[in-house]
py3Dmol code that shows the C-alpha trace and the ligand (Angstrom):
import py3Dmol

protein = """\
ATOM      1  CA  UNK A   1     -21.814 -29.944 -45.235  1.00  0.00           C
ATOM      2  CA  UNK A   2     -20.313 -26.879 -44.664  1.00  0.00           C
ATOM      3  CA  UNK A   3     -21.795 -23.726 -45.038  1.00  0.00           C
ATOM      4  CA  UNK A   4     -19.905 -21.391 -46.792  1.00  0.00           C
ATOM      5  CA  UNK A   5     -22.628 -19.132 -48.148  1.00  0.00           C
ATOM      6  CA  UNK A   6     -23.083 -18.160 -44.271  1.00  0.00           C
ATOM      7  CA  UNK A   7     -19.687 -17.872 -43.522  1.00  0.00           C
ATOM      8  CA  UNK A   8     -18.966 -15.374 -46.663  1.00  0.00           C
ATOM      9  CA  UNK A   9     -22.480 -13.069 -45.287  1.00  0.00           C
ATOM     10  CA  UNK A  10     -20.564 -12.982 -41.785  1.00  0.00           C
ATOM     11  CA  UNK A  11     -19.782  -9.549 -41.489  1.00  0.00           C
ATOM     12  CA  UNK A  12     -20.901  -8.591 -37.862  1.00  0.00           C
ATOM     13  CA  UNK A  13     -17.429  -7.898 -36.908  1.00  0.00           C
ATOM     14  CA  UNK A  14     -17.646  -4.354 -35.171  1.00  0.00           C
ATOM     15  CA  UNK A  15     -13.910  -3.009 -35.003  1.00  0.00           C
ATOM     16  CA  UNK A  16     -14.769  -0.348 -33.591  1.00  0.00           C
ATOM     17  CA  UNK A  17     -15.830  -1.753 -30.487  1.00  0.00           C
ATOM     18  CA  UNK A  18     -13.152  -3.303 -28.346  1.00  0.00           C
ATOM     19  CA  UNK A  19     -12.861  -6.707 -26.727  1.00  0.00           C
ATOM     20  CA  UNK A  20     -15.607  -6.845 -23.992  1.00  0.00           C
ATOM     21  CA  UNK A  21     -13.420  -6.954 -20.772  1.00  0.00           C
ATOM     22  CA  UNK A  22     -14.372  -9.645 -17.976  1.00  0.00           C
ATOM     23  CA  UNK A  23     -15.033  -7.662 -14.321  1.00  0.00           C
ATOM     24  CA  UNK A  24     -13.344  -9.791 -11.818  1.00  0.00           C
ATOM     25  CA  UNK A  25     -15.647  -9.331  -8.883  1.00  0.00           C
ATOM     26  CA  UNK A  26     -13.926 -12.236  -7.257  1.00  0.00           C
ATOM     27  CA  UNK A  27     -10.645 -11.333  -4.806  1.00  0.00           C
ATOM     28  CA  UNK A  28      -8.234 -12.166  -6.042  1.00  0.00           C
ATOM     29  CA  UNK A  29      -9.385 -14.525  -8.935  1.00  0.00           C
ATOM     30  CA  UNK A  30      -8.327 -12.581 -11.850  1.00  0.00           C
ATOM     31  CA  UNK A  31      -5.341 -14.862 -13.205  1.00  0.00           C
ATOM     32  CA  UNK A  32      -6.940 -18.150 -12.426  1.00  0.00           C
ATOM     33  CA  UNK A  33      -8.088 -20.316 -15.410  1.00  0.00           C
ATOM     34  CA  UNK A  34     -11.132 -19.916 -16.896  1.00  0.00           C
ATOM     35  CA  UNK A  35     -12.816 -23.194 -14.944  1.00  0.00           C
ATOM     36  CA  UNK A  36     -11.240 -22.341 -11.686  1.00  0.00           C
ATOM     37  CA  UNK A  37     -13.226 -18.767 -12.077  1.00  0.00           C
ATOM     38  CA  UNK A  38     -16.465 -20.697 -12.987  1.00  0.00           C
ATOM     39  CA  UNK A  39     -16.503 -22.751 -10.085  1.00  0.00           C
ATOM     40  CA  UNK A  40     -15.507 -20.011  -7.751  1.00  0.00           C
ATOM     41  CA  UNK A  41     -18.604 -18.055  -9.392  1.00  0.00           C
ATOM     42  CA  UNK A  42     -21.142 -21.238  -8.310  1.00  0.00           C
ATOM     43  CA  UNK A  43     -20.338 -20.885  -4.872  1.00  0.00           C
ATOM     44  CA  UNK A  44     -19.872 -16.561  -4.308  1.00  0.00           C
ATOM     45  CA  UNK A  45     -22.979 -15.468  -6.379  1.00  0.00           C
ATOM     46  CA  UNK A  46     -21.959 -13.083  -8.754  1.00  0.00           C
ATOM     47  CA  UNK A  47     -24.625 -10.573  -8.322  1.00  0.00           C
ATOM     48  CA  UNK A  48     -23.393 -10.130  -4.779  1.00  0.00           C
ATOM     49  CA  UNK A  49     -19.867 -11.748  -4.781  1.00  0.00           C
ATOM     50  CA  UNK A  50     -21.007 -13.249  -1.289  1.00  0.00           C
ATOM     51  CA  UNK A  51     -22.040 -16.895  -0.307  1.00  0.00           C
ATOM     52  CA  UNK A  52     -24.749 -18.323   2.119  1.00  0.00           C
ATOM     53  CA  UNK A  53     -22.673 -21.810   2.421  1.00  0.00           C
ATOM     54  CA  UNK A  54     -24.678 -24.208   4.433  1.00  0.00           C
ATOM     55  CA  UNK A  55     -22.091 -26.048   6.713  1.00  0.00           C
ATOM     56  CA  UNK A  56     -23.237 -30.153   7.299  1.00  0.00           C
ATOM     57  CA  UNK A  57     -19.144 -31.385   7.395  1.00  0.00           C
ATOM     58  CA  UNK A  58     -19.587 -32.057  10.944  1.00  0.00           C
ATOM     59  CA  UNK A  59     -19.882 -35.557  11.150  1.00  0.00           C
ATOM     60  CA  UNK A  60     -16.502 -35.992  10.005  1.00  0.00           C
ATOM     61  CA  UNK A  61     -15.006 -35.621  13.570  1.00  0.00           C
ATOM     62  CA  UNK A  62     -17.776 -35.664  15.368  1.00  0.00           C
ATOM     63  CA  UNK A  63     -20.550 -38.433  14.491  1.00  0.00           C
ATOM     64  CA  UNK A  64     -24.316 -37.802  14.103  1.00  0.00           C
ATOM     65  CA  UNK A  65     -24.195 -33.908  15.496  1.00  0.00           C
ATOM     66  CA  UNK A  66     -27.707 -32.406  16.387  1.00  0.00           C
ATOM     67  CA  UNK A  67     -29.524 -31.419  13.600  1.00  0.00           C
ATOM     68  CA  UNK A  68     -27.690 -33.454  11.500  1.00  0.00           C
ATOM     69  CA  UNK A  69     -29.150 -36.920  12.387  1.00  0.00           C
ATOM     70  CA  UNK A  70     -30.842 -37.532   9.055  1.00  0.00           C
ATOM     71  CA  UNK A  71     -29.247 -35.391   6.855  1.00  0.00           C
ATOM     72  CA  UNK A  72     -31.886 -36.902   4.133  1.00  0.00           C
ATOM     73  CA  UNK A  73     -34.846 -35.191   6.173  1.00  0.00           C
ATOM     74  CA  UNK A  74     -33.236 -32.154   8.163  1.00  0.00           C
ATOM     75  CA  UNK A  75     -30.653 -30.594   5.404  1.00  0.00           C
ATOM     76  CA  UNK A  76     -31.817 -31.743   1.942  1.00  0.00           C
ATOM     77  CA  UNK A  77     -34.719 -29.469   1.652  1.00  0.00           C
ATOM     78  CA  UNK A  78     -32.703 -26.533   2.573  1.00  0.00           C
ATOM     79  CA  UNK A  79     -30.224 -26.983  -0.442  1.00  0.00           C
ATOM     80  CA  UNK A  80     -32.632 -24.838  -2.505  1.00  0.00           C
ATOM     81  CA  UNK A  81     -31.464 -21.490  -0.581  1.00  0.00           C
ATOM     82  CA  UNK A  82     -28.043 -22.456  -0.223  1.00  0.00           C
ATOM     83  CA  UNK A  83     -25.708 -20.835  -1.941  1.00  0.00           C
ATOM     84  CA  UNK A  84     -23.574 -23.608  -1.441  1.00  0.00           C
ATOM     85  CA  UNK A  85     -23.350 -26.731   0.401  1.00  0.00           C
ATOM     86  CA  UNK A  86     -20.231 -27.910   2.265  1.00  0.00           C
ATOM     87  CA  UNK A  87     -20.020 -31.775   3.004  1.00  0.00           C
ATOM     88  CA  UNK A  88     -18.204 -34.873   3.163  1.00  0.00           C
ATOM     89  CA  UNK A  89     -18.297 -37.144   0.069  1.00  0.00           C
ATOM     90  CA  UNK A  90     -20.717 -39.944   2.195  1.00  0.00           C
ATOM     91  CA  UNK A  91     -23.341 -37.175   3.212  1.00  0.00           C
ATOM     92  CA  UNK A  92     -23.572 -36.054  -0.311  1.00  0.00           C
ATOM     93  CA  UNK A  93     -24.016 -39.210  -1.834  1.00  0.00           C
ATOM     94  CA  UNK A  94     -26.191 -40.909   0.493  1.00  0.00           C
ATOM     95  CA  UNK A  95     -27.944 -37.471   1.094  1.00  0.00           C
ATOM     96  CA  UNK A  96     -28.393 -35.490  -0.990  1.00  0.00           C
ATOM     97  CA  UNK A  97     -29.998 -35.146  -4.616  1.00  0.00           C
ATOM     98  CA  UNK A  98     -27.518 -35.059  -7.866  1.00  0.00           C
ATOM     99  CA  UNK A  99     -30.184 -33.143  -9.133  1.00  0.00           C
ATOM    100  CA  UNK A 100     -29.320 -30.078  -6.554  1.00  0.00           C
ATOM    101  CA  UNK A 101     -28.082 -26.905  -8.285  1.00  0.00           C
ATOM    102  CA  UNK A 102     -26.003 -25.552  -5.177  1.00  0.00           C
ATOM    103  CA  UNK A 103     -22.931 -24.834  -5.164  1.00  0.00           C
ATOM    104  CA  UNK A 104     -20.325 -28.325  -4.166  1.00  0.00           C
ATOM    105  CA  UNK A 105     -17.532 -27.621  -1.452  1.00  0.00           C
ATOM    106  CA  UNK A 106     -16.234 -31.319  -0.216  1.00  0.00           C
ATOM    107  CA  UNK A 107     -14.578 -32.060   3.300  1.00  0.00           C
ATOM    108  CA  UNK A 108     -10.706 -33.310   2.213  1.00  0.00           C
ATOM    109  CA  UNK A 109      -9.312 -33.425   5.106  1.00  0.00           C
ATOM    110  CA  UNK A 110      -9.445 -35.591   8.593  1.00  0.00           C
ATOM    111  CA  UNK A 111      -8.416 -38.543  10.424  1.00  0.00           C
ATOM    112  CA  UNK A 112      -8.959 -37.820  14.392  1.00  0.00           C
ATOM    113  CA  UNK A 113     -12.326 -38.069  16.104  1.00  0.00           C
ATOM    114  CA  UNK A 114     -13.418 -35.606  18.529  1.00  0.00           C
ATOM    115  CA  UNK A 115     -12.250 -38.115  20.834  1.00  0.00           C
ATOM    116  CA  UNK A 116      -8.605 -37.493  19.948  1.00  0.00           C
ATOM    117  CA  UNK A 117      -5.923 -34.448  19.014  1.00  0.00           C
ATOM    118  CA  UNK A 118      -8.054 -32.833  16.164  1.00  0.00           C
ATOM    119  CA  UNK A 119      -4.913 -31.437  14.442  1.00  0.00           C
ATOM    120  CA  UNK A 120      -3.887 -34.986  13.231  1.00  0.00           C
ATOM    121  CA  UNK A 121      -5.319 -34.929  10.102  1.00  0.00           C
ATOM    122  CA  UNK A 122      -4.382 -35.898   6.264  1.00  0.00           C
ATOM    123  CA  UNK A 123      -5.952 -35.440   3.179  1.00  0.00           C
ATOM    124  CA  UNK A 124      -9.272 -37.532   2.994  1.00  0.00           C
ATOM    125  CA  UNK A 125      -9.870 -37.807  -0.489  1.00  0.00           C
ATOM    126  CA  UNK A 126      -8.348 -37.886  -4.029  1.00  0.00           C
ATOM    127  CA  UNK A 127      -8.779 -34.868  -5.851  1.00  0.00           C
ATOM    128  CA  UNK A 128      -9.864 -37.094  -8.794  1.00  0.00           C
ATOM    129  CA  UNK A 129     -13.082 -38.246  -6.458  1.00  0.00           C
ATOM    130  CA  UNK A 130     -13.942 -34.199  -6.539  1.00  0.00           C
ATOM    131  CA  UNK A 131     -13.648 -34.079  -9.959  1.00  0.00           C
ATOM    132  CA  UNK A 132     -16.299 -37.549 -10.456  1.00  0.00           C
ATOM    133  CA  UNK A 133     -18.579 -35.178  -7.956  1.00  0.00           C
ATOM    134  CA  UNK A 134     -18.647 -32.361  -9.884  1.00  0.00           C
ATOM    135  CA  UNK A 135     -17.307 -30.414  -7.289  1.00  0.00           C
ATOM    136  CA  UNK A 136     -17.109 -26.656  -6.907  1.00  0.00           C
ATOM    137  CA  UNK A 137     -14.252 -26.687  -4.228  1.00  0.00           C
ATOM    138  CA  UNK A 138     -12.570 -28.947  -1.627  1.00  0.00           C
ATOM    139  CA  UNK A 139     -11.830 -27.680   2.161  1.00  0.00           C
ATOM    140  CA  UNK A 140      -8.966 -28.392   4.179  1.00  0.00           C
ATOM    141  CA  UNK A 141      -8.530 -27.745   7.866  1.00  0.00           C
ATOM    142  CA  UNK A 142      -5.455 -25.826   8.702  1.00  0.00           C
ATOM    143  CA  UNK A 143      -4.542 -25.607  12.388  1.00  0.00           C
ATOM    144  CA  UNK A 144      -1.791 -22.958  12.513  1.00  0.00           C
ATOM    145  CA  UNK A 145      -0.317 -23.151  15.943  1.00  0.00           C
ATOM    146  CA  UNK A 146      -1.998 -26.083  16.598  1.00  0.00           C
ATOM    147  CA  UNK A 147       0.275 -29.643  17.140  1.00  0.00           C
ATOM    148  CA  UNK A 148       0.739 -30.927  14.195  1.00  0.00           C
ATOM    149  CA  UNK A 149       0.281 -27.298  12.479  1.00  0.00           C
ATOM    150  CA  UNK A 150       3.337 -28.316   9.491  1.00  0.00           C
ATOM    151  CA  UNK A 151       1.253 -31.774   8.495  1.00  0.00           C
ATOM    152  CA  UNK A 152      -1.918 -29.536   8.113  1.00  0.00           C
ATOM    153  CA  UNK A 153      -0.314 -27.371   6.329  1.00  0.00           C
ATOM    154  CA  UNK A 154       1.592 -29.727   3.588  1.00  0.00           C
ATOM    155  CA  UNK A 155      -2.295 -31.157   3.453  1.00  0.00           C
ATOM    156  CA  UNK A 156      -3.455 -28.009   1.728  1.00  0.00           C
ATOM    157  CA  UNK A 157      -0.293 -27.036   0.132  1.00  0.00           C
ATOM    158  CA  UNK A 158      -0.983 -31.000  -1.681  1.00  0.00           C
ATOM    159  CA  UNK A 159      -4.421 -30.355  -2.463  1.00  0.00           C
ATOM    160  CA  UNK A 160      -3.527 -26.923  -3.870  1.00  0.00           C
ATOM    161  CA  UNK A 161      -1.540 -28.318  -6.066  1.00  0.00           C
ATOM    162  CA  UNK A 162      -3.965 -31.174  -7.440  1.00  0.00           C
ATOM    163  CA  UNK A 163      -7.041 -28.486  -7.706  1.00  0.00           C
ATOM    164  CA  UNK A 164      -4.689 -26.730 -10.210  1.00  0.00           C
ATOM    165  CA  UNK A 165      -4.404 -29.900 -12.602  1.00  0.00           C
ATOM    166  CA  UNK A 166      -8.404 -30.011 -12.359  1.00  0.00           C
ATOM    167  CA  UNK A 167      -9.379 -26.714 -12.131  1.00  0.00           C
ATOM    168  CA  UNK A 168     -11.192 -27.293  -8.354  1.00  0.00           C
ATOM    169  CA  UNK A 169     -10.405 -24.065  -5.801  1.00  0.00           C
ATOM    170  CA  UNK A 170      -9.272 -24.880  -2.365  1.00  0.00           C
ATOM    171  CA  UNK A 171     -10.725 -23.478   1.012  1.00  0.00           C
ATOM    172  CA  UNK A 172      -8.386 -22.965   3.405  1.00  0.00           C
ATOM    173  CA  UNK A 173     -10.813 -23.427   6.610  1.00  0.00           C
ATOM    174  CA  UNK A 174      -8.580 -21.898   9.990  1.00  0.00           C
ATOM    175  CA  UNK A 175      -8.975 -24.487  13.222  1.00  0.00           C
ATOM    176  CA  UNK A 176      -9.319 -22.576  16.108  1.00  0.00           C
ATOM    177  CA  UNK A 177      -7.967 -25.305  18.643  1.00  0.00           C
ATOM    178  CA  UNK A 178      -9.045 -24.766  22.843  1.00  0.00           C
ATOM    179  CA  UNK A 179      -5.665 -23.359  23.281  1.00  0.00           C
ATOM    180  CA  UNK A 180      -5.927 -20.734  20.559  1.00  0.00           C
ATOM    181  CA  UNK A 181      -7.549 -17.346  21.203  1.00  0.00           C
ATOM    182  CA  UNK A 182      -9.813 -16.341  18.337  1.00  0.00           C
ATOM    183  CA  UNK A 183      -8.124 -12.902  18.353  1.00  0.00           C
ATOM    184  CA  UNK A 184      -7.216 -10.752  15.064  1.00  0.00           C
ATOM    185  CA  UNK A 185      -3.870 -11.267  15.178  1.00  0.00           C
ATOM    186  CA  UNK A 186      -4.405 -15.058  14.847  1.00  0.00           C
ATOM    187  CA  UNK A 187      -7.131 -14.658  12.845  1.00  0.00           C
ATOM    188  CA  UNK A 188      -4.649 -12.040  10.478  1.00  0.00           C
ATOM    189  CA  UNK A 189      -1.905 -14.892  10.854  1.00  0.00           C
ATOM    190  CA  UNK A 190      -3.590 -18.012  10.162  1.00  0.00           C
ATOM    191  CA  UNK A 191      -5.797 -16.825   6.853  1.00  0.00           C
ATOM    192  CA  UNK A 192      -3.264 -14.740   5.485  1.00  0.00           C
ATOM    193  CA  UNK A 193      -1.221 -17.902   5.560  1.00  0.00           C
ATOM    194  CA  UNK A 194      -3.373 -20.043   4.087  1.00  0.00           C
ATOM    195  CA  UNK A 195      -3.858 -17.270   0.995  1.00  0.00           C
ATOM    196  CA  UNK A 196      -0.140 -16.725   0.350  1.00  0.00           C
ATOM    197  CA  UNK A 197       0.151 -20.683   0.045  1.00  0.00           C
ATOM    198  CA  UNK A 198      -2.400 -20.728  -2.570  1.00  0.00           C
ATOM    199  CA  UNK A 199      -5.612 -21.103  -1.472  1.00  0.00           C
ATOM    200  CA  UNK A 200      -8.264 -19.484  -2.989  1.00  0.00           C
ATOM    201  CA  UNK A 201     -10.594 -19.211  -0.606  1.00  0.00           C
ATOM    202  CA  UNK A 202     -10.537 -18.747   3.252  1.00  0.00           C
ATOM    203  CA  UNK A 203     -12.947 -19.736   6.037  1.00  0.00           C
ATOM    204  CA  UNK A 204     -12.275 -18.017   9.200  1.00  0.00           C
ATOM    205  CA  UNK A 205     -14.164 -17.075  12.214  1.00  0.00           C
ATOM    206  CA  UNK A 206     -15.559 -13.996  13.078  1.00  0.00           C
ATOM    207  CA  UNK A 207     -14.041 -11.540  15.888  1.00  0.00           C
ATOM    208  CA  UNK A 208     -15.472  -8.299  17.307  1.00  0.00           C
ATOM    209  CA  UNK A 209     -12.141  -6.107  17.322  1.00  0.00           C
ATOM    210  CA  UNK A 210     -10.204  -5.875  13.931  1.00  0.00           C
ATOM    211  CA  UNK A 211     -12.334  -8.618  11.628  1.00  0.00           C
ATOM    212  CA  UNK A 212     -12.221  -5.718   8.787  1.00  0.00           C
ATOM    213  CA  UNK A 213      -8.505  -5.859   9.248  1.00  0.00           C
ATOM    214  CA  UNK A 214      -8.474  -9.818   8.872  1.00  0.00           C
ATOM    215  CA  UNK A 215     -10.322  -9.423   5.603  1.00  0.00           C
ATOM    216  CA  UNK A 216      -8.343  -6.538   4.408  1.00  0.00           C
ATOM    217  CA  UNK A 217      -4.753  -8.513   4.558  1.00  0.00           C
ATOM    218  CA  UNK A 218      -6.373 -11.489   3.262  1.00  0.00           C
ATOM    219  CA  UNK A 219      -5.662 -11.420  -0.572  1.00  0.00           C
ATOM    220  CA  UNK A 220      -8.289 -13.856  -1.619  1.00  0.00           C
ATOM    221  CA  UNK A 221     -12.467 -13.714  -0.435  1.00  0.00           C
ATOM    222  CA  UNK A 222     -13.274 -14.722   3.138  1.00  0.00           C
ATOM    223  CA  UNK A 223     -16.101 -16.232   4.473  1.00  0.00           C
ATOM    224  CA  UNK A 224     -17.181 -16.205   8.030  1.00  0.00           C
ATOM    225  CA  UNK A 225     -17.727 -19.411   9.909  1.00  0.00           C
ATOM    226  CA  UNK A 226     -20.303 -19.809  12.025  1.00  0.00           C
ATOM    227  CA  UNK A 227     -19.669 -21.683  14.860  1.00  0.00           C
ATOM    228  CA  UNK A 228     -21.549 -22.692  18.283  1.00  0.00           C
ATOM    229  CA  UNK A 229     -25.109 -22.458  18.019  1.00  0.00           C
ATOM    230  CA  UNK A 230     -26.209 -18.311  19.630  1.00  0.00           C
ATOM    231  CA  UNK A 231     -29.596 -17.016  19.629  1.00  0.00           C
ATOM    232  CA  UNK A 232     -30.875 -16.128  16.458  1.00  0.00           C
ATOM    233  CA  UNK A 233     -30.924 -12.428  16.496  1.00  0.00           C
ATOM    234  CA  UNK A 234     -27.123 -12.920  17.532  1.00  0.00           C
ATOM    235  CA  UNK A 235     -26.237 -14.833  14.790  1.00  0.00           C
ATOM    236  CA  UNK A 236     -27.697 -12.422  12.516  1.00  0.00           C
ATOM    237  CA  UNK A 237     -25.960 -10.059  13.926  1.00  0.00           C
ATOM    238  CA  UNK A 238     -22.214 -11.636  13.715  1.00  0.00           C
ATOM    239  CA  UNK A 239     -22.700 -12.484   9.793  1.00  0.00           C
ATOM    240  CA  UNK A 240     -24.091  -8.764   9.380  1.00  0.00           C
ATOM    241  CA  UNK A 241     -20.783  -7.147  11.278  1.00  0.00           C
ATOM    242  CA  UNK A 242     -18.660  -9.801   8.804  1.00  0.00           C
ATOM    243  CA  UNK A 243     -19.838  -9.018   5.669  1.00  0.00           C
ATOM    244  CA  UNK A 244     -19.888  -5.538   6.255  1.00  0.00           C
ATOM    245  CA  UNK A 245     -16.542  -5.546   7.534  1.00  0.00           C
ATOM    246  CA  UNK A 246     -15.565  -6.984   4.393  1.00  0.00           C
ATOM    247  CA  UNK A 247     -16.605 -11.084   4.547  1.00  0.00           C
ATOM    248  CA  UNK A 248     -17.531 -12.756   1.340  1.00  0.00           C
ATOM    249  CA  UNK A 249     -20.234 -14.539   3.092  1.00  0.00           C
ATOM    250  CA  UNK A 250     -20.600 -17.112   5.563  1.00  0.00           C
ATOM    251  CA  UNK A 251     -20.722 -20.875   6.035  1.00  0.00           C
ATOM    252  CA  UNK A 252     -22.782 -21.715   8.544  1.00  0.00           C
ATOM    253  CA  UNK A 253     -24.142 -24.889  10.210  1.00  0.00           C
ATOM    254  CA  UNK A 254     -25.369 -24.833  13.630  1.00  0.00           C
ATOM    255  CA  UNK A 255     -26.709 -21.996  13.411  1.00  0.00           C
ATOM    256  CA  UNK A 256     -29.101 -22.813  11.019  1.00  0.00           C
ATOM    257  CA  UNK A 257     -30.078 -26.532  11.156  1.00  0.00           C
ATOM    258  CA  UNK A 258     -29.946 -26.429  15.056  1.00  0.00           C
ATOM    259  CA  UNK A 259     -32.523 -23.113  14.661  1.00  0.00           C
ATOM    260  CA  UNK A 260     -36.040 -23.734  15.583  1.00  0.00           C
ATOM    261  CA  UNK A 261     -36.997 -23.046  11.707  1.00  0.00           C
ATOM    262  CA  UNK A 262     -34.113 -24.104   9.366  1.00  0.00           C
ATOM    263  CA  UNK A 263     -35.828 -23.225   6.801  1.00  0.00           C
ATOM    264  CA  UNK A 264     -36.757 -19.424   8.127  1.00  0.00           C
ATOM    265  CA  UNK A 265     -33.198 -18.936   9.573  1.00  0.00           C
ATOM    266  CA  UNK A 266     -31.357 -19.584   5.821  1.00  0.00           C
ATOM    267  CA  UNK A 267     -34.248 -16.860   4.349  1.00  0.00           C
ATOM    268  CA  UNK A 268     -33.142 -14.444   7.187  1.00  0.00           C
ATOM    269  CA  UNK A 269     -29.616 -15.013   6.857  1.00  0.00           C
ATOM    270  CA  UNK A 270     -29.818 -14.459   2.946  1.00  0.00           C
ATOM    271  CA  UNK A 271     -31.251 -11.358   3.826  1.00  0.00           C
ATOM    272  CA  UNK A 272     -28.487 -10.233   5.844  1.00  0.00           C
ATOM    273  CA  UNK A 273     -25.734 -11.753   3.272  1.00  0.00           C
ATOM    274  CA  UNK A 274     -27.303 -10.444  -0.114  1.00  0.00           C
ATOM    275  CA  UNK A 275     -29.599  -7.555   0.338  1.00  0.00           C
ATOM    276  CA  UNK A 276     -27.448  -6.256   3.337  1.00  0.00           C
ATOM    277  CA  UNK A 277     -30.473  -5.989   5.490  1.00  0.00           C
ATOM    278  CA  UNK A 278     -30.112  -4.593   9.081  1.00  0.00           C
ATOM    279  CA  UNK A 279     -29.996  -7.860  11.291  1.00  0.00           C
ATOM    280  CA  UNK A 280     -32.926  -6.399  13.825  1.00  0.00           C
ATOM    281  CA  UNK A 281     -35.070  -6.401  10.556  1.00  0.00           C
ATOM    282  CA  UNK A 282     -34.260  -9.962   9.361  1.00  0.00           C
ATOM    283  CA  UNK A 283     -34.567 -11.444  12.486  1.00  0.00           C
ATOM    284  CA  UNK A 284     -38.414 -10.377  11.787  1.00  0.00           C
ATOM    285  CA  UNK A 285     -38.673 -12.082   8.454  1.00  0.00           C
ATOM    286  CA  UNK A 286     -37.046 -14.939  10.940  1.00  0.00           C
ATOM    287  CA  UNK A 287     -40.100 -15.072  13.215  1.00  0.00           C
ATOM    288  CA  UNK A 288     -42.640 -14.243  10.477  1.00  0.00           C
ATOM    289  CA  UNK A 289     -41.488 -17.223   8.365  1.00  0.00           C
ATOM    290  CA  UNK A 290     -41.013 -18.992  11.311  1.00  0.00           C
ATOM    291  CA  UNK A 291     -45.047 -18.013  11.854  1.00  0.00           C
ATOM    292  CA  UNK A 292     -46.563 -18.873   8.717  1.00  0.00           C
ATOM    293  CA  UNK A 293     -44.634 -22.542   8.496  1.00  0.00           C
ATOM    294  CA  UNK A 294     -46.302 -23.147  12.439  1.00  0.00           C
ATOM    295  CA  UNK A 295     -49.659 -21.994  10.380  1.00  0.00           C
ATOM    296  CA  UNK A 296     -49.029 -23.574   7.154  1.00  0.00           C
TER     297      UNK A 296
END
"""
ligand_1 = """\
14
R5P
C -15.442 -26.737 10.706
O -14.719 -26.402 9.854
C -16.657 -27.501 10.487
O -16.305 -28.464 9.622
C -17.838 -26.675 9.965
O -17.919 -26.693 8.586
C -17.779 -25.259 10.412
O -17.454 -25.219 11.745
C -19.059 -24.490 10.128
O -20.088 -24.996 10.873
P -20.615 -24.235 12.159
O -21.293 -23.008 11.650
O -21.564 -25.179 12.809
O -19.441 -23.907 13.021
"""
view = py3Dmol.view(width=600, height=400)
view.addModel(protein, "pdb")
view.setStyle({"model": 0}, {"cartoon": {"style": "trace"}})
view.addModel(ligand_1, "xyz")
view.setStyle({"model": 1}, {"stick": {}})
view.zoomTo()
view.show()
């Protein structure tokens, strides 16, 4: 029945205090829908606007990748201090819990094996297979310069245009082929690309000369990849320099689930990403986790 005693006592109107204004802490996010904003805000925590995104997409190209052998055993635990997870569709659903509360970014694109030109990919799933997922973003490899660099490129210009009917963001992830040099001038060319085209996120690598320049003439956040597996205190290191050149994060793999402690490496990279510890001081919270798991 409806109540119309309450609605005439409903007087808490307070014009004199204006509209609350939404902060848009996210780059460039300020004129996307409502949803698109919400998912961006599962994966870049809002506290920090930066992202520890656990990378497991590997086996897409490249088979059963060290570490990654039973994703079950070796990744599923970590999901709890992940930011975010980025996967194909099979690992998640063979893999990993529905019940996890990270952050979704599915694998879209592919085709090749590592066997074979890696730039001759298509899209690799319907956007409407994200949406049954509940995802929080697709990813799309982009390989600007690479062979079949136009093909890559209509791939995320298609799925830009589906994650607008549903609402799902797009990460524009730059393929660094042999050929190409990982340079800031490529790096400034390839993400700035993928942003004017409509992505609304960017994954690009990291480079020691002009990375804050990258970020700067990238309109939308972006998030370091990690790449080849490097000594711990040298991966802490690079995602330190990125984020406080200006990175929104990182989305590493290797790096962590090929670590000696997984588990210690994602606390000590958190550190680095969201508390903006010095990297000398979270590799020690590396090896003292790393200690008391050997003692627990
Ligand atoms: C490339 O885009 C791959 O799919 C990985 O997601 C990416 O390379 C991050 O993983 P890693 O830190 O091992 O390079």
């Amino acid at each position: 029945m409806a109540d119309l005693e309450g609605n005439a006592d409903a007087k808490k109107f307070h014009p004199d205090v204006p509209a609350v204004r939404f902060t848009h802490a996210i780059r460039g996010a300020a004129n996307l829908d409502w949803g698109m904003q919400n998912r961006l805000a599962r994966i870049l925590d809002p506290e920090t606007g930066r992202t520890v995104m656990l990378a497991f997409d590997h086996g897409y190209f490249q088979g059963p990748t060290s570490g990654l052998e039973r994703v079950d055993l070796g990744i599923a635990p970590l999901a709890g201090q992940a930011d975010a997870l980025m996967c194909t569709r099979g690992a998640l659903r063979t893999s990993i819990p529905p019940a996890t509360r990270a952050g979704l970014v599915l694998r879209a694109s592919g085709g090749p094996s590592v066997l074979k030109e890696l730039s001759d990919e298509y899209t690799a799933m319907a956007m409407a297979d994200a949406v049954r997922i509940n995802a929080d973003a697709v990813a799309v490899q982009v390989f600007v310069g690479g062979e079949h660099e136009s093909r890559s490129i209509r791939n995320l210009t298609t799925l830009i245009d589906e994650g607008y009917a549903a609402g799902i963001p797009v990460l524009g992830v730059t393929a660094v082929g042999k050929e190409l040099v990982r340079d800031a001038r490529y790096l400034g060319l390839a993400t700035r690309i993928i942003a004017e085209l409509g992505a609304q996120l960017v994954k690009t690598y990291y480079c020691e000369d002009g990375f804050e320049d990258v970020v700067a003439g990238c309109p939308v956040p972006v998030i370091m990849a990690g790449g080849k597996k490097l000594p711990e205190l040298e991966a802490l290191t690079m995602a330190s320099r990125a984020v406080r050149a200006g990175a929104a994060g990182v989305d590493m793999g290797r790096n962590i689930f090929q670590s000696a402690d997984p588990g210690a490496m994602m606390t000590a990279v958190r550190a680095v990403v969201h508390d903006d510890l010095d990297p000398v001081d979270a590799y020690e919270l590396f090896r003292e986790a790393t200690s008391a798991s050997v003692l627990a």
